[in-house]
PQR file of N, CA, C, O and H, with PARSE charges and radii, in Angstrom:
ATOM      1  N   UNK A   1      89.342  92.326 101.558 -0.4000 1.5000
ATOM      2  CA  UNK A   1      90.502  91.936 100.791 -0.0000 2.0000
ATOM      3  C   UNK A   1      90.853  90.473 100.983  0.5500 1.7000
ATOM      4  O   UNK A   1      91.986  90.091 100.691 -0.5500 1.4000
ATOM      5  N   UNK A   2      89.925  89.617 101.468 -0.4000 1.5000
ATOM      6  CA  UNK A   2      89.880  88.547 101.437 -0.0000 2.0000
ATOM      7  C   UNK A   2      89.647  87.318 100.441  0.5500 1.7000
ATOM      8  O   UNK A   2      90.282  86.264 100.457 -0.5500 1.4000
ATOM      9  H   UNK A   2      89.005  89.928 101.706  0.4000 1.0000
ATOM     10  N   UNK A   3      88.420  87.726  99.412 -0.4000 1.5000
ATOM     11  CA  UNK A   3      88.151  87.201  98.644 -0.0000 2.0000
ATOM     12  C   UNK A   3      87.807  88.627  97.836  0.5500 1.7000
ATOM     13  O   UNK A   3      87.795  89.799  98.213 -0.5500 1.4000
ATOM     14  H   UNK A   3      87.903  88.582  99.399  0.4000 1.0000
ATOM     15  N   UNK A   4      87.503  87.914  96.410 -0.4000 1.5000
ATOM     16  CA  UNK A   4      87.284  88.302  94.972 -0.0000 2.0000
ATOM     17  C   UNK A   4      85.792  89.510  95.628  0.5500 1.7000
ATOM     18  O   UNK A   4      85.022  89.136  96.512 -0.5500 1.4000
ATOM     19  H   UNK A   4      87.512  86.962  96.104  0.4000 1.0000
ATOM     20  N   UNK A   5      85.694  90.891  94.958 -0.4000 1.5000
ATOM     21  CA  UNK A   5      84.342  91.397  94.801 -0.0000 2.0000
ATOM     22  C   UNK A   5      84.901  92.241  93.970  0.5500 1.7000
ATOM     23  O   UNK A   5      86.068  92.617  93.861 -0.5500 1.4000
ATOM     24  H   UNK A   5      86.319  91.195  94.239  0.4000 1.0000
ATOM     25  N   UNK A   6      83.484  92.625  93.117 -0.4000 1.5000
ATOM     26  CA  UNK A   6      83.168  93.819  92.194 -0.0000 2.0000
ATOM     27  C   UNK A   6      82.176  94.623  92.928  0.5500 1.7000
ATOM     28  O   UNK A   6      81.378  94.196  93.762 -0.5500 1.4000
ATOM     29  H   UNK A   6      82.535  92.320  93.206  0.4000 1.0000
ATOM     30  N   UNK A   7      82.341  96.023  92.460 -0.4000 1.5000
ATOM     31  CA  UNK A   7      81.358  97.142  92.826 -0.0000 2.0000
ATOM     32  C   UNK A   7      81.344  98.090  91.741  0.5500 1.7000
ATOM     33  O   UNK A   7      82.076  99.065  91.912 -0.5500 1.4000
ATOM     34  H   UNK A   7      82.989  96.370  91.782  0.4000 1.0000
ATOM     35  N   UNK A   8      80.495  98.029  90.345 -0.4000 1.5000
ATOM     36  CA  UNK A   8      80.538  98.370  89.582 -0.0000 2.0000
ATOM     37  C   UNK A   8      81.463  98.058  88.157  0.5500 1.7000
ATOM     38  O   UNK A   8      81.436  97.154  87.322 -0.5500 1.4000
ATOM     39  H   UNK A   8      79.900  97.237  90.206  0.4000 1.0000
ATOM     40  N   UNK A   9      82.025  98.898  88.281 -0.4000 1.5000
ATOM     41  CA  UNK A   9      83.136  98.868  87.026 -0.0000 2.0000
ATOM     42  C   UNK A   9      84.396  98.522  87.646  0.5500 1.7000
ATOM     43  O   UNK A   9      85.351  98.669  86.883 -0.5500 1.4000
ATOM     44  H   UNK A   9      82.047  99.632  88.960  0.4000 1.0000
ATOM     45  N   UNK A  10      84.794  97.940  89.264 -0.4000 1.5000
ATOM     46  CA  UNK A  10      85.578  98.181  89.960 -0.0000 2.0000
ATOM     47  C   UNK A  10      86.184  96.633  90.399  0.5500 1.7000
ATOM     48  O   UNK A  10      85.423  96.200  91.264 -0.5500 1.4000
ATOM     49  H   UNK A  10      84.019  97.821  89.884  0.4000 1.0000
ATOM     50  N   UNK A  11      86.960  95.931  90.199 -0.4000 1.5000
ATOM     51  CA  UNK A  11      86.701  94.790  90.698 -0.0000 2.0000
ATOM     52  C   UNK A  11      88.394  94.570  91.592  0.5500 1.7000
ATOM     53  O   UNK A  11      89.367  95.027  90.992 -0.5500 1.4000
ATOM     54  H   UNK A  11      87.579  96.283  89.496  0.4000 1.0000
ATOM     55  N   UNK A  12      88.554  94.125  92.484 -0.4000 1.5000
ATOM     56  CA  UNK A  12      89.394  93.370  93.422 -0.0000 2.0000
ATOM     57  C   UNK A  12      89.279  92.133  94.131  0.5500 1.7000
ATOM     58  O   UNK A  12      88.437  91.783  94.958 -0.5500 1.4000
ATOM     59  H   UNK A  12      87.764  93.754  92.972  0.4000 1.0000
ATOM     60  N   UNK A  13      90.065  91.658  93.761 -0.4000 1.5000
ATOM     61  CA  UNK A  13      90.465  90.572  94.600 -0.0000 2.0000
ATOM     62  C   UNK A  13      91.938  90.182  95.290  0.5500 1.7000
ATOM     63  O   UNK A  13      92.851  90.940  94.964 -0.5500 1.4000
ATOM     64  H   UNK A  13      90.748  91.942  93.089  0.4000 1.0000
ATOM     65  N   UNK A  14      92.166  89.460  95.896 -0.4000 1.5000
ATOM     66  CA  UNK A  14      93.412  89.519  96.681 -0.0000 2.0000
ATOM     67  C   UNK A  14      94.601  88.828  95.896  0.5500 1.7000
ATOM     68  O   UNK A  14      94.248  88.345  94.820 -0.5500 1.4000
ATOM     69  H   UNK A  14      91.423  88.844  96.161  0.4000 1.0000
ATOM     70  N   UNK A  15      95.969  88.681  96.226 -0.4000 1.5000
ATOM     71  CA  UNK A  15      96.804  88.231  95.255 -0.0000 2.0000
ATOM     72  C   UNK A  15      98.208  87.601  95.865  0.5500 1.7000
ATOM     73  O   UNK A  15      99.324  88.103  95.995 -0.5500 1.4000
ATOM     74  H   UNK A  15      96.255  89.073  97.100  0.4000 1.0000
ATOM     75  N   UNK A  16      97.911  86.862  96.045 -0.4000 1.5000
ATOM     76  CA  UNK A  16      98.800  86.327  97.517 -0.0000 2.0000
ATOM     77  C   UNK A  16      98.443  86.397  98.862  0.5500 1.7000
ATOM     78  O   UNK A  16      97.269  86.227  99.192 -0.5500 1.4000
ATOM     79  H   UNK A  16      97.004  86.454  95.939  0.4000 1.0000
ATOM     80  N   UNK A  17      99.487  86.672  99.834 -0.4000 1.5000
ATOM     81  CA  UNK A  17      99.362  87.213 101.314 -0.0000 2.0000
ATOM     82  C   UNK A  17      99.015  89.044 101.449  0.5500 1.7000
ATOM     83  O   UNK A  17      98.135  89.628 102.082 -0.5500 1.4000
ATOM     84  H   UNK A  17     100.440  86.811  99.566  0.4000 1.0000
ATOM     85  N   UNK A  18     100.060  89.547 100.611 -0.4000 1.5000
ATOM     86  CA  UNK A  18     100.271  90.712 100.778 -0.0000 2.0000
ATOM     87  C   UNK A  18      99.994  92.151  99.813  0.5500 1.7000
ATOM     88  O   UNK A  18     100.227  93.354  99.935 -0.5500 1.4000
ATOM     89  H   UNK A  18     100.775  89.073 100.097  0.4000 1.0000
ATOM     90  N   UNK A  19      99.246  91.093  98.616 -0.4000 1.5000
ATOM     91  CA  UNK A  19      99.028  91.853  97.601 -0.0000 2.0000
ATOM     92  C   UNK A  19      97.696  91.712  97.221  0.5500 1.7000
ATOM     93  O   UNK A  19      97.190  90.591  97.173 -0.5500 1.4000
ATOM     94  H   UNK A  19      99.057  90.116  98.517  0.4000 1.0000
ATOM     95  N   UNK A  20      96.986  92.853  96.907 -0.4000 1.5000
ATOM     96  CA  UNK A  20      95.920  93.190  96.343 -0.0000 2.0000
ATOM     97  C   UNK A  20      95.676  93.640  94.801  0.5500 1.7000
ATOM     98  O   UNK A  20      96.279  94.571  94.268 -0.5500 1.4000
ATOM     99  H   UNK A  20      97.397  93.764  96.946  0.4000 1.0000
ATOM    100  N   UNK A  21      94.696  92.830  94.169 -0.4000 1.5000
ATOM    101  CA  UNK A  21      94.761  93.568  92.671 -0.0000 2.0000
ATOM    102  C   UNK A  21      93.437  94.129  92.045  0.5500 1.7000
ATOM    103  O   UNK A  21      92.483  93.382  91.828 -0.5500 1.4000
ATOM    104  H   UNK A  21      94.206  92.074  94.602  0.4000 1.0000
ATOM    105  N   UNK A  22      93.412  95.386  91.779 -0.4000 1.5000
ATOM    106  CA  UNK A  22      92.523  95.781  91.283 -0.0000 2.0000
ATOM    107  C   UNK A  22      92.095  96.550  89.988  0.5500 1.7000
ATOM    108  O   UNK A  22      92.621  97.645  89.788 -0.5500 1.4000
ATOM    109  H   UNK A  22      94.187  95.993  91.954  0.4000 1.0000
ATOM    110  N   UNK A  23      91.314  96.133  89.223 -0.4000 1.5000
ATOM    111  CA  UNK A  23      90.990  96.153  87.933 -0.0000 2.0000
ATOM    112  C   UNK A  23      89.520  97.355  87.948  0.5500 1.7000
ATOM    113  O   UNK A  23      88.500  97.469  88.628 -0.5500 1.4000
ATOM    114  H   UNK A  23      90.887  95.244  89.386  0.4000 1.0000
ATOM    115  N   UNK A  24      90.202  98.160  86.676 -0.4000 1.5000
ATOM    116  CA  UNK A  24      88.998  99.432  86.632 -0.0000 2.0000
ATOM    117  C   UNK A  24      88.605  99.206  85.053  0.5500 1.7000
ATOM    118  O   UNK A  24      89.467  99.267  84.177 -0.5500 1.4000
ATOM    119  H   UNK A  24      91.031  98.068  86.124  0.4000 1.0000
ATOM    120  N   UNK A  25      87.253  98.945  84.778 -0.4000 1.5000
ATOM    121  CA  UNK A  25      87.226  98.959  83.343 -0.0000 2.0000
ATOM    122  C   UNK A  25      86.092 100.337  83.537  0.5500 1.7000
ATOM    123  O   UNK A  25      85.430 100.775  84.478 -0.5500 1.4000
ATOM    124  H   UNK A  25      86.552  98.895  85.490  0.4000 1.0000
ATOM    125  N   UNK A  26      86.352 100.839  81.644 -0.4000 1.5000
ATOM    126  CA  UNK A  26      85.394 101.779  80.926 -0.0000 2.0000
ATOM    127  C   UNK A  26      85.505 101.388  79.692  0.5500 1.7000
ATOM    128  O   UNK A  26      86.270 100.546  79.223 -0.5500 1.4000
ATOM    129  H   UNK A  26      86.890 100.484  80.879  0.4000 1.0000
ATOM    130  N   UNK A  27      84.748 102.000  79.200 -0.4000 1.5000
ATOM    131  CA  UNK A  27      84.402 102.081  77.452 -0.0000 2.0000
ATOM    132  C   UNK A  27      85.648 101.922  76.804  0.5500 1.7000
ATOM    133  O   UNK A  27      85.834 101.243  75.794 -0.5500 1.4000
ATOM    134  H   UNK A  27      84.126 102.684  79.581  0.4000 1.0000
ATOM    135  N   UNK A  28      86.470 102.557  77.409 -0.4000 1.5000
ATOM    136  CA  UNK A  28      88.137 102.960  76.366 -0.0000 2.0000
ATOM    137  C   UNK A  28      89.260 101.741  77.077  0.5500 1.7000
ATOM    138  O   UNK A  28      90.341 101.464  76.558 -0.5500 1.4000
ATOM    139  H   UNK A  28      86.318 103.108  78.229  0.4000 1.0000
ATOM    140  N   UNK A  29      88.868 101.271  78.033 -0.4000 1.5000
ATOM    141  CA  UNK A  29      89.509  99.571  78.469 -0.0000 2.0000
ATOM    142  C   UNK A  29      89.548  99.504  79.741  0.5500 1.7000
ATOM    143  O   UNK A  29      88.716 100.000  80.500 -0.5500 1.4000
ATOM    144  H   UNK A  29      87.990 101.496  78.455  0.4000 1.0000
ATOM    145  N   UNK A  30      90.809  98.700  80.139 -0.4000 1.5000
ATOM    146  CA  UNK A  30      91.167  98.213  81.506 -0.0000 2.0000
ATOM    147  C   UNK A  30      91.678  98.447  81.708  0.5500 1.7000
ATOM    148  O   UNK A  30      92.300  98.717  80.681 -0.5500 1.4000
ATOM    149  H   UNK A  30      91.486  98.297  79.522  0.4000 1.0000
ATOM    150  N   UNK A  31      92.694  98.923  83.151 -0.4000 1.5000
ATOM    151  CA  UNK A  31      93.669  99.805  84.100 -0.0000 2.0000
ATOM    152  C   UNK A  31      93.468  97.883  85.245  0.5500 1.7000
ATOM    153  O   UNK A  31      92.487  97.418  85.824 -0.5500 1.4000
ATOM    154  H   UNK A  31      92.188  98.704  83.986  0.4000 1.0000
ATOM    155  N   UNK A  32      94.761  97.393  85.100 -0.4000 1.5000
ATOM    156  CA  UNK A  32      94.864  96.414  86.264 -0.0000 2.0000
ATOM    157  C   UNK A  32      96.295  96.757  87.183  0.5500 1.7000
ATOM    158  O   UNK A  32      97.384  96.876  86.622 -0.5500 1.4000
ATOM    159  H   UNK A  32      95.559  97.770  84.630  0.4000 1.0000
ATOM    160  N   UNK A  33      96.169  96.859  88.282 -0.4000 1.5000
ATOM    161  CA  UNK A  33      97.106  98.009  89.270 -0.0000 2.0000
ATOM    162  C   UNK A  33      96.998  96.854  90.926  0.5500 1.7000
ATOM    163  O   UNK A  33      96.135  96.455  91.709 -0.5500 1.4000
ATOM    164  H   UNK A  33      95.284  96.763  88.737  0.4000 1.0000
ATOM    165  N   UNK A  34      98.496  96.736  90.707 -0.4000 1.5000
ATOM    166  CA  UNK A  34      98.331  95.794  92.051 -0.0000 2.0000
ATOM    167  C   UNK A  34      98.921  96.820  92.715  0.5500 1.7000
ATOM    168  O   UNK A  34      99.551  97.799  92.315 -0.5500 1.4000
ATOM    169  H   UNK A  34      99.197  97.059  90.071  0.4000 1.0000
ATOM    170  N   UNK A  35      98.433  96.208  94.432 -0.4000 1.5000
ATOM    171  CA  UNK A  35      98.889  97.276  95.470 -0.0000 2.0000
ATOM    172  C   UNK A  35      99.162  95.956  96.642  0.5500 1.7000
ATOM    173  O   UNK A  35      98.879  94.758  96.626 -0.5500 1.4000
ATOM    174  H   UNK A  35      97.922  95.412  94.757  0.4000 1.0000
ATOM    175  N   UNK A  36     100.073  97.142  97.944 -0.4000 1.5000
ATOM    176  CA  UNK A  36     100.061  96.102  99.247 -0.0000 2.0000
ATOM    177  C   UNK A  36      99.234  96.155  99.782  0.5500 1.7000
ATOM    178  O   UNK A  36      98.855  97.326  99.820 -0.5500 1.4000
ATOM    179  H   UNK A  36     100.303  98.115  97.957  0.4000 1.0000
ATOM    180  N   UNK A  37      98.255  95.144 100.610 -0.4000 1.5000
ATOM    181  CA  UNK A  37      96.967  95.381 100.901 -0.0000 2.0000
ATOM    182  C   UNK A  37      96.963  96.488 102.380  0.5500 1.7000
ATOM    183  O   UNK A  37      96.026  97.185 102.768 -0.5500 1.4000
ATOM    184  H   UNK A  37      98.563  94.193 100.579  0.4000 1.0000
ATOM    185  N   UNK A  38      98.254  96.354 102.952 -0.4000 1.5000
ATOM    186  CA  UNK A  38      98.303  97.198 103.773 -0.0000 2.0000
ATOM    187  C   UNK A  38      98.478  98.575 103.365  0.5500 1.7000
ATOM    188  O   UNK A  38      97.977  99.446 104.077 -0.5500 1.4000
ATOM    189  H   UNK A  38      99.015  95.787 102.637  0.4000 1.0000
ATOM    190  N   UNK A  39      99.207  98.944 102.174 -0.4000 1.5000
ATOM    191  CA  UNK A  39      98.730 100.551 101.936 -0.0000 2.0000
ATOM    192  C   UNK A  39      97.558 100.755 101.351  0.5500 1.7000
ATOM    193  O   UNK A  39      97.076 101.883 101.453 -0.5500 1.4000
ATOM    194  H   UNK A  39      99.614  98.237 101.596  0.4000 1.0000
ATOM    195  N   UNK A  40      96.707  99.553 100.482 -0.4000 1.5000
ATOM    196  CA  UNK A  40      95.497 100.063  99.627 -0.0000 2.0000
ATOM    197  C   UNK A  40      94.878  99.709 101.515  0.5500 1.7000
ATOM    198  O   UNK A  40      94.330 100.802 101.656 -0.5500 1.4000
ATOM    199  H   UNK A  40      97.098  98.637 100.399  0.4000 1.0000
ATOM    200  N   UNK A  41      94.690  99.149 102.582 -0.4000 1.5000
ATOM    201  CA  UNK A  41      93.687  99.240 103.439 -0.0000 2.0000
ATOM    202  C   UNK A  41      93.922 100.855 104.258  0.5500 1.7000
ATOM    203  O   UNK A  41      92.899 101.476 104.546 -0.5500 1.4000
ATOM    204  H   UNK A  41      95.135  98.261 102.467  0.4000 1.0000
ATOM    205  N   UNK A  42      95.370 101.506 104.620 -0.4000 1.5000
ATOM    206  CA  UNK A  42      95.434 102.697 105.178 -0.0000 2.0000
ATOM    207  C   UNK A  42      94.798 103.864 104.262  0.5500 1.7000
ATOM    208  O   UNK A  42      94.157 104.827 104.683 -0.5500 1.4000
ATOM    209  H   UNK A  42      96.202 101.002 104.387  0.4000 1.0000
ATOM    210  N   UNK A  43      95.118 103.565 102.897 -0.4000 1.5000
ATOM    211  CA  UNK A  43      94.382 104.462 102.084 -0.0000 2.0000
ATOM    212  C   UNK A  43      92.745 104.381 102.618  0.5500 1.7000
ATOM    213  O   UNK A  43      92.164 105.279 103.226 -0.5500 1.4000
ATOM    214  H   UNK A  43      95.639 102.783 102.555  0.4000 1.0000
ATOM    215  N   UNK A  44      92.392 103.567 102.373 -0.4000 1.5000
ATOM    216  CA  UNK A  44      90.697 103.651 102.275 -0.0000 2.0000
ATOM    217  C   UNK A  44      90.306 103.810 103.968  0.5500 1.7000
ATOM    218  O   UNK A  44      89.158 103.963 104.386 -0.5500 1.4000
ATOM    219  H   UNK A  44      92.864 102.837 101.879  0.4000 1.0000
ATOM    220  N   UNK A  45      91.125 103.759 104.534 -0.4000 1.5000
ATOM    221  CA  UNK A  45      90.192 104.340 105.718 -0.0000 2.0000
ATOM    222  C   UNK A  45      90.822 105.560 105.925  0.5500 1.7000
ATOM    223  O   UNK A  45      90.125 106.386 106.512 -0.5500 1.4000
ATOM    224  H   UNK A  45      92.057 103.634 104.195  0.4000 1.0000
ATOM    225  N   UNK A  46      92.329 106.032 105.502 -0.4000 1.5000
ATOM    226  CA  UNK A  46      92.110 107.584 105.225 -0.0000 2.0000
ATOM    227  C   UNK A  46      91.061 108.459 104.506  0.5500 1.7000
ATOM    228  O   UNK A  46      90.725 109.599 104.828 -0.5500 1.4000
ATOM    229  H   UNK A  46      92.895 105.360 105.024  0.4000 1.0000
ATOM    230  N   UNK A  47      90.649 107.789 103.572 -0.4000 1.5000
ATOM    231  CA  UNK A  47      89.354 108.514 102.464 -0.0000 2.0000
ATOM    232  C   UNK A  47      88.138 108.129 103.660  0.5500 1.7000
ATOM    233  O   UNK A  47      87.662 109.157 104.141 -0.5500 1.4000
ATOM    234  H   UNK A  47      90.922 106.863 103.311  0.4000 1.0000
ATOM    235  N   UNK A  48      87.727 107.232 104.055 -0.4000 1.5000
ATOM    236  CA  UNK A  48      86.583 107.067 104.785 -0.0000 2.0000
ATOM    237  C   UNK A  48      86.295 108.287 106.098  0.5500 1.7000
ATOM    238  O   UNK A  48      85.244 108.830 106.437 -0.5500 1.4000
ATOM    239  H   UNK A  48      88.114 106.397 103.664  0.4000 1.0000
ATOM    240  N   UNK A  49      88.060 108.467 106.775 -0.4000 1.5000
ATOM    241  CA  UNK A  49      87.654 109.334 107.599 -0.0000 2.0000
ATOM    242  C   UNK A  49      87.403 110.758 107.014  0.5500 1.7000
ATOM    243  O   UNK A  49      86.554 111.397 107.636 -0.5500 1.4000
ATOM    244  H   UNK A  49      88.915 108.025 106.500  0.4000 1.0000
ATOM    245  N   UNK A  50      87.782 111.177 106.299 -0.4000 1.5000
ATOM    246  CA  UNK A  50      88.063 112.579 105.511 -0.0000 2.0000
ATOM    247  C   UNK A  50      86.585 112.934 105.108  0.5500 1.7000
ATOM    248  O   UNK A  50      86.121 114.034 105.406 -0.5500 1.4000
ATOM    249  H   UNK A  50      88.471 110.658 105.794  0.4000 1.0000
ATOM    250  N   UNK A  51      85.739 111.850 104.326 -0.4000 1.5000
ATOM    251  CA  UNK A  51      84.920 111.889 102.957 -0.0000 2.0000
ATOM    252  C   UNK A  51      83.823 112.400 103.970  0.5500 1.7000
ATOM    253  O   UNK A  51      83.819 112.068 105.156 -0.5500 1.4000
ATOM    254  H   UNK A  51      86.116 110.956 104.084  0.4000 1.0000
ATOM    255  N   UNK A  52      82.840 113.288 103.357 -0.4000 1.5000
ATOM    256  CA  UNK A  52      82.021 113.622 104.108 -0.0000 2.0000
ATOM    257  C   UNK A  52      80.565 112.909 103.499  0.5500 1.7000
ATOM    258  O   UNK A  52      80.463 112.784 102.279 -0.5500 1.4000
ATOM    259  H   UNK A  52      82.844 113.558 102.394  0.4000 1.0000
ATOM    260  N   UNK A  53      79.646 112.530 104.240 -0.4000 1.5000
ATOM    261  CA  UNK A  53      78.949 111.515 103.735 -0.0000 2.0000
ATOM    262  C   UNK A  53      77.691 112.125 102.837  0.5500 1.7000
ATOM    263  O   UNK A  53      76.834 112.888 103.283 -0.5500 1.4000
ATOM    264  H   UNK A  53      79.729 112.632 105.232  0.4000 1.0000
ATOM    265  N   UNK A  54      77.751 111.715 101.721 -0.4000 1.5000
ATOM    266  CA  UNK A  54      76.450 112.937 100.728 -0.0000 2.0000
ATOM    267  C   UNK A  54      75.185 112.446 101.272  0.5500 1.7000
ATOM    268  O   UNK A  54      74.915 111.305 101.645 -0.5500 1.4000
ATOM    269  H   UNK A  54      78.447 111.095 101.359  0.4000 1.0000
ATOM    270  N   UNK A  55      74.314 113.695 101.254 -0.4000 1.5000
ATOM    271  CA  UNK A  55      72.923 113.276 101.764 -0.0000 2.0000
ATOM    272  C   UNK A  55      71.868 112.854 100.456  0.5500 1.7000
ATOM    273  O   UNK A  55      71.907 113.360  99.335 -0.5500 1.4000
ATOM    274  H   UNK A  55      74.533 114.622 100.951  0.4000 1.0000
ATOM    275  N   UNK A  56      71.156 112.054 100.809 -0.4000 1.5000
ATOM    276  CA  UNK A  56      70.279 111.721 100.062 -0.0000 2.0000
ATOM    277  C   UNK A  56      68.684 111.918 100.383  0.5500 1.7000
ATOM    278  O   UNK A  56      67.839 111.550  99.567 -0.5500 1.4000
ATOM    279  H   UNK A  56      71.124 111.644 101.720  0.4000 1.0000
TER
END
């Protein structure tokens, strides 16, 4: 959440100190949804611990 990345259709970058913004495109458009980077970072390592890892 430091700098700008995309991962697919998924893109974030940071937006100030405390804010994060992230943009979802598809076929039918764009969804742009800012968050605090401190709840979008507790989120994703809640999902990280939970997610069970698919085998390949």
């Amino acid at each position: 959440l430091r700098a700008p990345t995309t991962v697919g259709d998924i893109h974030i970058w940071p937006c100030g100190r405390v804010q994060a913004v992230m943009e979802f495109h598809s076929p039918k458009g764009v969804a742009v949804v800012q968050f605090e980077k401190k709840a979008l970072v507790r989120f994703l390592r809640r999902t990280y611990t939970t997610a069970t890892p698919v085998a390949r």
